[in-house]
Chimera marker file (.cmm) of the C-alpha trace (Angstrom):
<marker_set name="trace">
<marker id="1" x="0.000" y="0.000" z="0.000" r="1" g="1" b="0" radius="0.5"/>
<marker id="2" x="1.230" y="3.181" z="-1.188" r="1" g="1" b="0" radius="0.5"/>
<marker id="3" x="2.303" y="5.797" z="2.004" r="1" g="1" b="0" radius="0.5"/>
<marker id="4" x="-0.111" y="8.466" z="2.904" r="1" g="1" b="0" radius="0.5"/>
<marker id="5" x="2.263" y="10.622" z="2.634" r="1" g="1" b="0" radius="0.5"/>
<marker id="6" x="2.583" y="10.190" z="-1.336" r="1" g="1" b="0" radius="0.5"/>
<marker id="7" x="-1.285" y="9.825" z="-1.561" r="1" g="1" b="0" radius="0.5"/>
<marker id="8" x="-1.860" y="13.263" z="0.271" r="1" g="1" b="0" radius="0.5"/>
<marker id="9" x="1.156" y="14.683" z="-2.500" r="1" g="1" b="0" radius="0.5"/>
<marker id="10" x="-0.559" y="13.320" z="-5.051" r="1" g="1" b="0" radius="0.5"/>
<marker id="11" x="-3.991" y="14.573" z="-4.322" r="1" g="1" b="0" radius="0.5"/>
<marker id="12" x="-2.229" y="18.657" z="-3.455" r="1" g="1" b="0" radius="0.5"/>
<marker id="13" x="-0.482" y="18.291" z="-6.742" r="1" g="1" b="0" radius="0.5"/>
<marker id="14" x="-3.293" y="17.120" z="-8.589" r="1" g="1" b="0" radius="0.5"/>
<marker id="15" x="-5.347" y="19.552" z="-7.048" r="1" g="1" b="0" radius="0.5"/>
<marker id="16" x="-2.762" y="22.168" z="-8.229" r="1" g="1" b="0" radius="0.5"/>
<marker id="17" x="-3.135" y="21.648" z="-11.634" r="1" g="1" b="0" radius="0.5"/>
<marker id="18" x="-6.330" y="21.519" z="-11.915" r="1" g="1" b="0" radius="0.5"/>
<marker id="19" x="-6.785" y="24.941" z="-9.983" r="1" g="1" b="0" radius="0.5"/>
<marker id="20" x="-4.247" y="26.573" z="-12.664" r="1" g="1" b="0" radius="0.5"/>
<marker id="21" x="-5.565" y="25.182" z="-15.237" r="1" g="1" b="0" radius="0.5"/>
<marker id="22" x="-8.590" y="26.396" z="-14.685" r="1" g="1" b="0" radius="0.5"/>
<marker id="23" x="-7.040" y="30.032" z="-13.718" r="1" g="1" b="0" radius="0.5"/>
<marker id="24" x="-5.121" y="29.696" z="-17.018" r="1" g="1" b="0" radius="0.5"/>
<marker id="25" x="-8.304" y="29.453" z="-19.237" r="1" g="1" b="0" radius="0.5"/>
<marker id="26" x="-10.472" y="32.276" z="-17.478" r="1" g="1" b="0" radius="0.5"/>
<marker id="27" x="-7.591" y="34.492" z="-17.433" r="1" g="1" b="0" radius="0.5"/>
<marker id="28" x="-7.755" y="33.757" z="-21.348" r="1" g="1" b="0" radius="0.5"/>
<marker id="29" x="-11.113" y="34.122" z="-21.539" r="1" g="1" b="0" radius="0.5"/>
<marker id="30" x="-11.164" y="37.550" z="-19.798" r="1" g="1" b="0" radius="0.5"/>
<marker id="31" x="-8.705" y="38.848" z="-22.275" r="1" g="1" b="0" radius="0.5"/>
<marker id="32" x="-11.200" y="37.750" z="-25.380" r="1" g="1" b="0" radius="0.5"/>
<marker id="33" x="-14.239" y="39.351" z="-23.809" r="1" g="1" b="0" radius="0.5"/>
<marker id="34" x="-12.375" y="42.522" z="-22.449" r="1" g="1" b="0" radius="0.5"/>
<marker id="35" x="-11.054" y="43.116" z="-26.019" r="1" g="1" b="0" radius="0.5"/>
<marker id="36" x="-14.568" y="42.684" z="-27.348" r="1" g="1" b="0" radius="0.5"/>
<marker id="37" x="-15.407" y="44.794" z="-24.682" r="1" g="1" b="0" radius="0.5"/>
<marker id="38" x="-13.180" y="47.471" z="-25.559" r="1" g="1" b="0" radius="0.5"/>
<marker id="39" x="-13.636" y="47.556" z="-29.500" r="1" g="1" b="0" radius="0.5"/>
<marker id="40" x="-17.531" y="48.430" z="-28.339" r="1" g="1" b="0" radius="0.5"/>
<marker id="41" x="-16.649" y="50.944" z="-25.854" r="1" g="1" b="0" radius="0.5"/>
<marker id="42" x="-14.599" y="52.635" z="-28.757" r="1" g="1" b="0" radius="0.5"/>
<marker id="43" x="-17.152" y="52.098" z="-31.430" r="1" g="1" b="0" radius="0.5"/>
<marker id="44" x="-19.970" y="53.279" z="-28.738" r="1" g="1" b="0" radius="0.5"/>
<marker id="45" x="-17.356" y="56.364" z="-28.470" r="1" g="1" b="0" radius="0.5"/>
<marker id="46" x="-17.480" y="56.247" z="-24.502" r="1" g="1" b="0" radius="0.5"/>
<marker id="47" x="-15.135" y="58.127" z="-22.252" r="1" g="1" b="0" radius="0.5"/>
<marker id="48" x="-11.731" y="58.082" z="-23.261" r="1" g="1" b="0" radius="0.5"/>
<marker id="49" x="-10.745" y="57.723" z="-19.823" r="1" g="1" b="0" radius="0.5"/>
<marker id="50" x="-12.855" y="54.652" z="-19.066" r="1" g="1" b="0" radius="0.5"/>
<marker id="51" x="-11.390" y="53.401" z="-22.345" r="1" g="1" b="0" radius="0.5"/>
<marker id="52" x="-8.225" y="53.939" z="-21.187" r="1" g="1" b="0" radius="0.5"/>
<marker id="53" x="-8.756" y="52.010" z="-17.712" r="1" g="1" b="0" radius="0.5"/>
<marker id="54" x="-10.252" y="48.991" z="-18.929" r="1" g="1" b="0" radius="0.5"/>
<marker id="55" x="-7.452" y="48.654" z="-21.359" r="1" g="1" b="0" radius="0.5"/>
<marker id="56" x="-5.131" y="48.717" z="-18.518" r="1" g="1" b="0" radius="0.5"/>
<marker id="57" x="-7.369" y="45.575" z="-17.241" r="1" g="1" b="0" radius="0.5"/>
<marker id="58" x="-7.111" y="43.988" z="-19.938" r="1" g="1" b="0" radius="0.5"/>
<marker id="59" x="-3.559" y="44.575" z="-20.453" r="1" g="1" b="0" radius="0.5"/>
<marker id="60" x="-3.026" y="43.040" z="-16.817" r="1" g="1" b="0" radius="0.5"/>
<marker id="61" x="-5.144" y="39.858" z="-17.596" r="1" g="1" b="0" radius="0.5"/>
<marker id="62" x="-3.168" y="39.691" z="-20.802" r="1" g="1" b="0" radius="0.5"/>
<marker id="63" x="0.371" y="39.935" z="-18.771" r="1" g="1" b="0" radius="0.5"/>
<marker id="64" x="-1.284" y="36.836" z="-15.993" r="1" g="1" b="0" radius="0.5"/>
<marker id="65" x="-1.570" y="34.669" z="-18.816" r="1" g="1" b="0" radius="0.5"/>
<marker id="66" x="2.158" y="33.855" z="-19.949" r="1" g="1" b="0" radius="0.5"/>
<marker id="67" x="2.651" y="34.059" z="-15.748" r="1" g="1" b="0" radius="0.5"/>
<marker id="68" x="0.076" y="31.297" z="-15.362" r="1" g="1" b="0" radius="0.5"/>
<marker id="69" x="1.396" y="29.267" z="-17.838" r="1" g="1" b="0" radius="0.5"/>
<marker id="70" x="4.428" y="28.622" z="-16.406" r="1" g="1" b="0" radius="0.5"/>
<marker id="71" x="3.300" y="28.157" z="-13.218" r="1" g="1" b="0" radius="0.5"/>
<marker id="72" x="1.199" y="25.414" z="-14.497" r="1" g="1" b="0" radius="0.5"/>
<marker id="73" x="3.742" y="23.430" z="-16.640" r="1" g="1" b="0" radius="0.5"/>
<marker id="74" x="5.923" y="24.083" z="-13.303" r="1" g="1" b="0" radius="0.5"/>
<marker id="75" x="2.612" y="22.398" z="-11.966" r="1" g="1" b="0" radius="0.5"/>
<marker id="76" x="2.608" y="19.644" z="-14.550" r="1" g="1" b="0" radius="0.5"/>
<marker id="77" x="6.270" y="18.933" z="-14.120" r="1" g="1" b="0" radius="0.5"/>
<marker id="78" x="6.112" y="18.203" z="-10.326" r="1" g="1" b="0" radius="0.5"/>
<marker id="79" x="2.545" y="15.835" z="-10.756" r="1" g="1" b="0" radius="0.5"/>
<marker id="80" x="4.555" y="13.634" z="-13.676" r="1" g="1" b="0" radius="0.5"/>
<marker id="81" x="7.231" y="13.735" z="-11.529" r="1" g="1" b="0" radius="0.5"/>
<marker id="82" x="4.819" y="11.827" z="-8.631" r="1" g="1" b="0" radius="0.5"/>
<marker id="83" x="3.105" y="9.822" z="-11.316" r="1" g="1" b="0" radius="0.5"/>
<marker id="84" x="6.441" y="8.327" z="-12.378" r="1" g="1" b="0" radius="0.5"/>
<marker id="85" x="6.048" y="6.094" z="-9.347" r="1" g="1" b="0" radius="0.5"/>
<marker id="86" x="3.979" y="3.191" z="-10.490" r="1" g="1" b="0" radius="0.5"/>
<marker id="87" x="3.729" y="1.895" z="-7.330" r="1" g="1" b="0" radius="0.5"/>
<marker id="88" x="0.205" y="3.680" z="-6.329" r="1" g="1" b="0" radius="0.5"/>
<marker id="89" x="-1.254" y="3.029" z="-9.990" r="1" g="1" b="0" radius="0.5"/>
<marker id="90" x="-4.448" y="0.955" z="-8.637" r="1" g="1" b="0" radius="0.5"/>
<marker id="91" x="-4.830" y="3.909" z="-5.942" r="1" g="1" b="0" radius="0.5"/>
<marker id="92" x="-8.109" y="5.874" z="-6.998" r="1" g="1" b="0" radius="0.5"/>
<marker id="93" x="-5.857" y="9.595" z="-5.898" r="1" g="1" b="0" radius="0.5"/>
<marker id="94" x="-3.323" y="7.919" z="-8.990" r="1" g="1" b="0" radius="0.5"/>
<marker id="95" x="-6.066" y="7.667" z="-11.038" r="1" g="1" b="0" radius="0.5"/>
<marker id="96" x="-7.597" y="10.900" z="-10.366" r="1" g="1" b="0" radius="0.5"/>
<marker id="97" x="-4.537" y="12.387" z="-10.880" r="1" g="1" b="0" radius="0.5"/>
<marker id="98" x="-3.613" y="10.867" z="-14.554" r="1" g="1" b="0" radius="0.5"/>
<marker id="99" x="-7.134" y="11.875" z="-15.884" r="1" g="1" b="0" radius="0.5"/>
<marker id="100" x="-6.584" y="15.470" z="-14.379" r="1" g="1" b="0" radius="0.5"/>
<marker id="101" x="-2.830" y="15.032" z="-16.704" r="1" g="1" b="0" radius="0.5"/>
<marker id="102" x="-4.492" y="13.882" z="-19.493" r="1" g="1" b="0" radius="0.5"/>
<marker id="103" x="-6.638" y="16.969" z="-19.314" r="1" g="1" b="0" radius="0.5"/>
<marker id="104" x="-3.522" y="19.517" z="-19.360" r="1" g="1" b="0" radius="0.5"/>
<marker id="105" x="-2.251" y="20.836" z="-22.269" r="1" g="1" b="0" radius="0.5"/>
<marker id="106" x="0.715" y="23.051" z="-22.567" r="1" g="1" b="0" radius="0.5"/>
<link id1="1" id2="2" r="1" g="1" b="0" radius="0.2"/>
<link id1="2" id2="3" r="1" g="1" b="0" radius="0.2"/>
<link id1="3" id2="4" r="1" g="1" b="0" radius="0.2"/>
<link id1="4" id2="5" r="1" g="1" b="0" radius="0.2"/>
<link id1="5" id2="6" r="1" g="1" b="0" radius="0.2"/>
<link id1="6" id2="7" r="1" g="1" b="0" radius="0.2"/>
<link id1="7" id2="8" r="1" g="1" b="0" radius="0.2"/>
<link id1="8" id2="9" r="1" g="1" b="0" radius="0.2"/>
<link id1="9" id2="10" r="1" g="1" b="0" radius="0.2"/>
<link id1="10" id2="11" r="1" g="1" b="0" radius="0.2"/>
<link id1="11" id2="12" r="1" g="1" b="0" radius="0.2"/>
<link id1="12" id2="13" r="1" g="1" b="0" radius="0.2"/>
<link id1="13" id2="14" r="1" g="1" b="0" radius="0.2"/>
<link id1="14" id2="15" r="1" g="1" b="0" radius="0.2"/>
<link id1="15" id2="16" r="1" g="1" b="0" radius="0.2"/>
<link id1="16" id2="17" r="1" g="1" b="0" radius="0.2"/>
<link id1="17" id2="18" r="1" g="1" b="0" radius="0.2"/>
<link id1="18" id2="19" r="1" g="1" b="0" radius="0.2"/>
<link id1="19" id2="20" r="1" g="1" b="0" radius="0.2"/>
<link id1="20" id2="21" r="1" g="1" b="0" radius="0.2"/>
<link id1="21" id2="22" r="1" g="1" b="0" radius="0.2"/>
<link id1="22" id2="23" r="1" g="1" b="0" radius="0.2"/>
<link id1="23" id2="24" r="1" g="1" b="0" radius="0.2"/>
<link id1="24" id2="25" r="1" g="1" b="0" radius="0.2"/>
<link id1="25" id2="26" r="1" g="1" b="0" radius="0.2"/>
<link id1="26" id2="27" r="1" g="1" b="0" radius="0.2"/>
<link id1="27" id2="28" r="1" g="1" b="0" radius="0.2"/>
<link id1="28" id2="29" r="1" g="1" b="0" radius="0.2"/>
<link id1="29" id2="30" r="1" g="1" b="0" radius="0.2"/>
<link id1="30" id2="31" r="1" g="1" b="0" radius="0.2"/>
<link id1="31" id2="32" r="1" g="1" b="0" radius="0.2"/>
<link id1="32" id2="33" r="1" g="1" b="0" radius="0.2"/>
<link id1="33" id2="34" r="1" g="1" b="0" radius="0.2"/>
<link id1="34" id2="35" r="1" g="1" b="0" radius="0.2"/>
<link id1="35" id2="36" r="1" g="1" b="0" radius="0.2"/>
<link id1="36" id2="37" r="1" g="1" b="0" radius="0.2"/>
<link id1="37" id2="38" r="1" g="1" b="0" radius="0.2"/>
<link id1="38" id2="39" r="1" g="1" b="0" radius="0.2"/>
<link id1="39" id2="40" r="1" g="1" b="0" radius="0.2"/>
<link id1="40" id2="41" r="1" g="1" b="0" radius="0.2"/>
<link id1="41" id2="42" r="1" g="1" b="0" radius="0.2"/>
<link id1="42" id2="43" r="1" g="1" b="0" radius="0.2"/>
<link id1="43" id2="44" r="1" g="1" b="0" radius="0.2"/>
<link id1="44" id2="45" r="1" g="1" b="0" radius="0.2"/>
<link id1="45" id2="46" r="1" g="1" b="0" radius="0.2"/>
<link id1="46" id2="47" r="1" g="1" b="0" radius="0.2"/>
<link id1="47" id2="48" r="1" g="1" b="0" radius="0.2"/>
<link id1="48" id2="49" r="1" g="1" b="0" radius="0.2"/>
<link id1="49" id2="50" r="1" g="1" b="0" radius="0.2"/>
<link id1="50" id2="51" r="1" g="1" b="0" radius="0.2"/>
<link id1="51" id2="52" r="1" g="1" b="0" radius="0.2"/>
<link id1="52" id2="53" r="1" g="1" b="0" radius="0.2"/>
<link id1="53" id2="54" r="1" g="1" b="0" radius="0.2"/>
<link id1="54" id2="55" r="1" g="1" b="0" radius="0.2"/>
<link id1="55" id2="56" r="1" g="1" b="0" radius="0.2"/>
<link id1="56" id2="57" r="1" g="1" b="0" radius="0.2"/>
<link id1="57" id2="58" r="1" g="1" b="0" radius="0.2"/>
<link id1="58" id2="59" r="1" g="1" b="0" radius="0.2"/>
<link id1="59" id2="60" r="1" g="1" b="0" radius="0.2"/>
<link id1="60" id2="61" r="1" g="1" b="0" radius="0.2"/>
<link id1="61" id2="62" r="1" g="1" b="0" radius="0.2"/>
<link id1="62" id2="63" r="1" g="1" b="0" radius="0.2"/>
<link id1="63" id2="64" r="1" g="1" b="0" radius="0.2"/>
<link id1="64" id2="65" r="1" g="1" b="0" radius="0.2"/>
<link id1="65" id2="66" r="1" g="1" b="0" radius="0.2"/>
<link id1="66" id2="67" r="1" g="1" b="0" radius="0.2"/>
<link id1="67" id2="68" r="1" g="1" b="0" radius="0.2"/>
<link id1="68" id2="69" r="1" g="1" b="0" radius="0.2"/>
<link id1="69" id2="70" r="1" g="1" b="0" radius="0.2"/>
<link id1="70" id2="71" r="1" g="1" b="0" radius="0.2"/>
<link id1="71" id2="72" r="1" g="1" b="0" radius="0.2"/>
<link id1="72" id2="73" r="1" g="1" b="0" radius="0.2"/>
<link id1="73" id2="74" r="1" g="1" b="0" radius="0.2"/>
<link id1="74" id2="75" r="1" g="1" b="0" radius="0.2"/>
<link id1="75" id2="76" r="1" g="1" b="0" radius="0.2"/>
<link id1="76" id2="77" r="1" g="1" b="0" radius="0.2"/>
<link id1="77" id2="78" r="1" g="1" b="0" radius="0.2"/>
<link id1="78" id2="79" r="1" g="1" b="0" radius="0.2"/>
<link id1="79" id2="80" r="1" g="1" b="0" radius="0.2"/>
<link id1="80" id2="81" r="1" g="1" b="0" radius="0.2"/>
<link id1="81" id2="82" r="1" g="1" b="0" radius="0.2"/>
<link id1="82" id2="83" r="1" g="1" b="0" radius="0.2"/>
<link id1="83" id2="84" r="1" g="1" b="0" radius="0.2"/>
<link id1="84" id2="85" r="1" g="1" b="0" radius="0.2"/>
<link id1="85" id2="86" r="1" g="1" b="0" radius="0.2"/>
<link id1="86" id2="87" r="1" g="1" b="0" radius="0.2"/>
<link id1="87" id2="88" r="1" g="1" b="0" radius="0.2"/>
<link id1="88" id2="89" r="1" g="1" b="0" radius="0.2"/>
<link id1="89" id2="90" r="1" g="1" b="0" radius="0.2"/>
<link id1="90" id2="91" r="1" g="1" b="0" radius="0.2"/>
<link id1="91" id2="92" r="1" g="1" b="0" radius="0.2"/>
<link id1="92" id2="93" r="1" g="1" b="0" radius="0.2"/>
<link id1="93" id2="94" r="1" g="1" b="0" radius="0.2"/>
<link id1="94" id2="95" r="1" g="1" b="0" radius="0.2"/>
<link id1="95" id2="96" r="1" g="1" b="0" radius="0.2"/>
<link id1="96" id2="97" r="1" g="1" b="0" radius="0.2"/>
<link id1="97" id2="98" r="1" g="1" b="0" radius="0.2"/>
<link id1="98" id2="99" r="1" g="1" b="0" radius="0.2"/>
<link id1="99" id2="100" r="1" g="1" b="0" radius="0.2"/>
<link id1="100" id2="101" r="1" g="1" b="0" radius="0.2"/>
<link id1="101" id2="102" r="1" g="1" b="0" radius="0.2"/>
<link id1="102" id2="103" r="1" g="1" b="0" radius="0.2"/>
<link id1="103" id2="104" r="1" g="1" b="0" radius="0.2"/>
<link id1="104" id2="105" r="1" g="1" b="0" radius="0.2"/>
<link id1="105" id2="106" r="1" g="1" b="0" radius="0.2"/>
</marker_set>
């Protein structure tokens, strides 16, 4: 039986992943809206000023995204790392956890 040590690992790592991952895609879908957003602010000829600010929002979501990234393939590397050890495959936090990889693309 596999410690519960490298069970309770697996599951925060998993968990990890899944939490970025997550982060990763709203933080891209933020930056899609906010842009369409902004295009009918400008078209709707609003304030230049709240034009201006919400293009500073978008510009931050825009500059979380590459920052995200690598904190999730960071992420990814330290789960494949833990699901190298075949010795907890039959463990249902093992299985969790390779679905959740499966998931992940970089």
């Amino acid at each position: 039986m596999a410690s519960v040590d490298s069970k309770r690992q697996l599951k925060i790592k998993t968990g990890v992943v899944k939490r970025l991952n997550k982060e990763l895609e709203m933080y891209k879908k933020e930056v899609t809206d906010g842009e369409l957003k902004l295009e009918k602010m400008k078209d709707d000829n609003k304030d230049e000023y709240d034009i201006k600010k919400f293009g500073e929002c978008i510009g931050e979501s825009r500059a979380m995204v590459p920052d995200t990234r690598n904190r999730l393939k960071k992420a990814v590397e330290d789960l494949d790392i833990l699901l190298e050890d075949k010795s907890m495959s039959e463990e249902a936090e093992y299985k969790a956890a390779q679905e959740v990889r499966d998931l992940v693309v970089l």
